[in-house]
GULODREN-548619 format. One line per 10 residues: number of its first residue (from 0); their letters; for each residue y, x, z of C-alpha. Coordinates in steps of 0.1 Angstrom, whole numbers, plus 5000, padded with zeros to 4 digits. Example, Ala and Ser with C-alpha at 12.3 -4.5 7.8 and 13.67 -1.06 7.14 Angstrom:
2
0 = AS = 4955/5123/5078 ~ 4989/5137/5071 $
//
This chain:
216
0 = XXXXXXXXXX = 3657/7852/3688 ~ 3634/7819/3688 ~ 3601/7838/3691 ~ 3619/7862/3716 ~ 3626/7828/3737 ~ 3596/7820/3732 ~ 3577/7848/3743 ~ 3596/7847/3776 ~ 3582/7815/3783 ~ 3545/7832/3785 $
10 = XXXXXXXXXX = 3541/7861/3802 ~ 3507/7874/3787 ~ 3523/7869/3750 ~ 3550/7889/3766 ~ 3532/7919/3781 ~ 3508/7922/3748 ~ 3540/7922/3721 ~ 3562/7949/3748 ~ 3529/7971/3753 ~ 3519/7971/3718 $
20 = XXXXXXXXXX = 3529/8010/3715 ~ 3510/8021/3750 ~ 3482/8039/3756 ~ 3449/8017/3740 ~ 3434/7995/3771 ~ 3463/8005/3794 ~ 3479/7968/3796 ~ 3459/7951/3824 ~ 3461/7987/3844 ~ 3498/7993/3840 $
30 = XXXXXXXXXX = 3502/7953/3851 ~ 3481/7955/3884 ~ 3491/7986/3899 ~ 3512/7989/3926 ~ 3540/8017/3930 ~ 3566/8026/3958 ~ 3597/8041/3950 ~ 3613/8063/3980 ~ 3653/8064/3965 ~ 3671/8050/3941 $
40 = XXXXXXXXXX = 3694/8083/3931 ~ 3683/8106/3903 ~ 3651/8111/3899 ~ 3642/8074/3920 ~ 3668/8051/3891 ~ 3652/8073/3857 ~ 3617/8070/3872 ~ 3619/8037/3879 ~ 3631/8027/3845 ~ 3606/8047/3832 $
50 = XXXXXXXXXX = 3578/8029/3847 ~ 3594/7994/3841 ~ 3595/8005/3801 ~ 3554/8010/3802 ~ 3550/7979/3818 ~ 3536/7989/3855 ~ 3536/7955/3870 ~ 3549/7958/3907 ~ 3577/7983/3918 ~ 3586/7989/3956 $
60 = XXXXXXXXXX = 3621/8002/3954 ~ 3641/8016/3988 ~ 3670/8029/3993 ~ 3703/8022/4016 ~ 3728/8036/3996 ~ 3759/8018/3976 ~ 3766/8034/3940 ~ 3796/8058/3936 ~ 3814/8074/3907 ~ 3800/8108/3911 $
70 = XXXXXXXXXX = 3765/8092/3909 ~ 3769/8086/3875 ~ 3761/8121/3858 ~ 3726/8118/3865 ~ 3714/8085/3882 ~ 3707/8050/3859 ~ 3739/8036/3873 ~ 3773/8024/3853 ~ 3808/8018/3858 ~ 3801/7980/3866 $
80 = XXXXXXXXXX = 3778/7989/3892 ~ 3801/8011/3916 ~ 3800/7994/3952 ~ 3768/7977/3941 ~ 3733/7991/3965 ~ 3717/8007/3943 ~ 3687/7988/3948 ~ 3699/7955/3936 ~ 3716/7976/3907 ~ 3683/7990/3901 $
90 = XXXXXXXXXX = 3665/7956/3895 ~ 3689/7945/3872 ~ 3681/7969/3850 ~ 3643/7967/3851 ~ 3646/7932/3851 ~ 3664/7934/3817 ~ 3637/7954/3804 ~ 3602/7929/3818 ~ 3618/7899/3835 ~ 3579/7895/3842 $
100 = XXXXXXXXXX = 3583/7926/3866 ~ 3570/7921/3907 ~ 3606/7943/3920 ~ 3605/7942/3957 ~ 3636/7959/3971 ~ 3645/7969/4004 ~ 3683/7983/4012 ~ 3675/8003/4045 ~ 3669/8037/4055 ~ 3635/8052/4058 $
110 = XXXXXXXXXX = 3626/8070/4087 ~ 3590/8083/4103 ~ 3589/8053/4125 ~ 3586/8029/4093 ~ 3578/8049/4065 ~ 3542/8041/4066 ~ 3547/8001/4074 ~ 3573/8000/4043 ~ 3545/8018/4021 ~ 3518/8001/4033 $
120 = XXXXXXXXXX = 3510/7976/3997 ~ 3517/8004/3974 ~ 3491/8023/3959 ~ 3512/8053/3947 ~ 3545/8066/3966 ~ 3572/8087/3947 ~ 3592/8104/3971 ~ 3625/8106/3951 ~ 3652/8116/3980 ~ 3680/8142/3982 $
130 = XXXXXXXXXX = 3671/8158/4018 ~ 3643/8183/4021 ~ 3633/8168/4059 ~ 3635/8135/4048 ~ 3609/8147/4015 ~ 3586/8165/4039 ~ 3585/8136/4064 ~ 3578/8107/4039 ~ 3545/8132/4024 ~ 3534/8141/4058 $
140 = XXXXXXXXXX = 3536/8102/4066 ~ 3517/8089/4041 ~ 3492/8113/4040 ~ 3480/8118/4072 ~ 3482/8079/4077 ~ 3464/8065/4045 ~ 3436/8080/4028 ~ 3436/8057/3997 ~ 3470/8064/3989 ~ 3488/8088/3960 $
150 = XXXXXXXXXX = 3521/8105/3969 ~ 3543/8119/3939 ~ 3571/8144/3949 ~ 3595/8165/3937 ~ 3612/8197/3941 ~ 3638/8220/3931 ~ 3659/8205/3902 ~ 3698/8226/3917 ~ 3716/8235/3885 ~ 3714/8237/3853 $
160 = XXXXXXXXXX = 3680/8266/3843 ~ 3646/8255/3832 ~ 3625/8278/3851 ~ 3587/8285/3831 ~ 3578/8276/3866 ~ 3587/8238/3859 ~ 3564/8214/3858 ~ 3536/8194/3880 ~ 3516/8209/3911 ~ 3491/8194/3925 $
170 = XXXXXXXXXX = 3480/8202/3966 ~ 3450/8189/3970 ~ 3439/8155/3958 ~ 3466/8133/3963 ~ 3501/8151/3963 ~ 3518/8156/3932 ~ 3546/8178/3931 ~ 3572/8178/3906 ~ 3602/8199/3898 ~ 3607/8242/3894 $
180 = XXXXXXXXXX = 3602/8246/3930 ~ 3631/8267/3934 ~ 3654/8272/3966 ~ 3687/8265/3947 ~ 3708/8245/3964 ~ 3721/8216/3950 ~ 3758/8223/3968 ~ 3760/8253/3953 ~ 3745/8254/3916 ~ 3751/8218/3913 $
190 = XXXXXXXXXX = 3724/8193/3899 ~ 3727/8173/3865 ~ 3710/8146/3844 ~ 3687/8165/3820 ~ 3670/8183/3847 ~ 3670/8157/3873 ~ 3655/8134/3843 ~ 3632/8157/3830 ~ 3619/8155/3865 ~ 3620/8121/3866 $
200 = XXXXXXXXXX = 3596/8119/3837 ~ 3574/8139/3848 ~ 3569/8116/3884 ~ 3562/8092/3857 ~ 3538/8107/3836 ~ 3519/8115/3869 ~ 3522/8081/3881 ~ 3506/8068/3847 ~ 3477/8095/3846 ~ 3469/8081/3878 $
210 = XXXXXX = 3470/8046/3865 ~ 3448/8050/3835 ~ 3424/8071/3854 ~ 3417/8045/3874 ~ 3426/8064/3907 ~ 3437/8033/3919 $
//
């Protein structure tokens, strides 16, 4: 506990003992970059925690929403945290991971009149969201109004089958797709925490190729 106290007093010392099991030379990479996080449900709470775990330095989290009970079969979310925005929940958590950790969170709605101001410091944007419009308007946002920008989304995680067809698309240069790509519909098949984190990895893994290919 004394060197644990101690290493939270410096946050170099810090960052090289927590990264010690990383990728070789990833540590200044994961510590600069800068990555947006579009919801803070399933996928957006797992990824986030994900990313907080390797060390990426400074996470952009949105989201309006207040935690619920039926939340918690798949999102990062506990008891203690019903009625809680899921934001402020959020950072909590990554918080207890790396205290050292730039979270910026914003409890609002994003919408195509301030989806590209919101993203505008972030070097890659997961779109992490329930609603099919609101998916295709954040990609179709970003894309067409940044050309230095990354976008990681996802798609098709309803119910409970692994499809061979899951995995990570890529459509062009700078959109990632994640997920089976199904049509399932999450009303009526249902959607659950191994897929929806599976998924959530994935955006991750992305995210970190990225990083230590030095996209950005």
């Amino acid at each position: 506990m004394d060197n644990l106290n101690e290493l939270l007093k410096d946050k170099d010392k810090f960052y090289y003992e927590i990264s010690k099991r990383n990728s070789p030379n990833s540590l200044n990479l994961f510590k600069n970059a800068k990555v947006g996080i579009a919801g803070a449900g399933g996928v957006g709470s797992n990824l986030a925690l994900n990313l907080a775990r390797v060390g990426v330095g400074n996470l952009h989290i949105i989201d309006f929403d207040r935690v619920e009970l039926v939340n918690l079969n798949r999102q990062n979310f506990f008891l203690k945290d019903i009625g809680k925005s899921k934001v402020d929940a959020l950072k909590e958590y990554i918080l207890a991971i790396n205290p050292f950790i730039n979270v910026v969170c914003e409890n609002i709605k994003i919408t195509s009149k301030n989806a590209c101001e919101i993203f505008k410091k972030d070097d890659i944007v997961c779109e992490a969201f329930d609603d099919e419009t609101a998916k295709s308007m954040l990609v179709d946002e970003i894309l067409s109004s940044y050309n230095d920008k990354f976008v990681v989304a996802t798609s098709g995680l309803a119910g409970h089958t692994i499809r061979d067809e899951f995995g990570v698309k890529s459509f062009g240069s700078r959109l990632f797709v994640c997920g089976d790509f199904s049509n399932d519909d999450i009303y009526e098949y249902g959607v659950m925490s191994p897929k929806v984190c599976m998924c959530a990895a994935l955006c991750a893994n992305v995210v970190i190729n990225l990083i230590l290919k030095g996209k950005i």
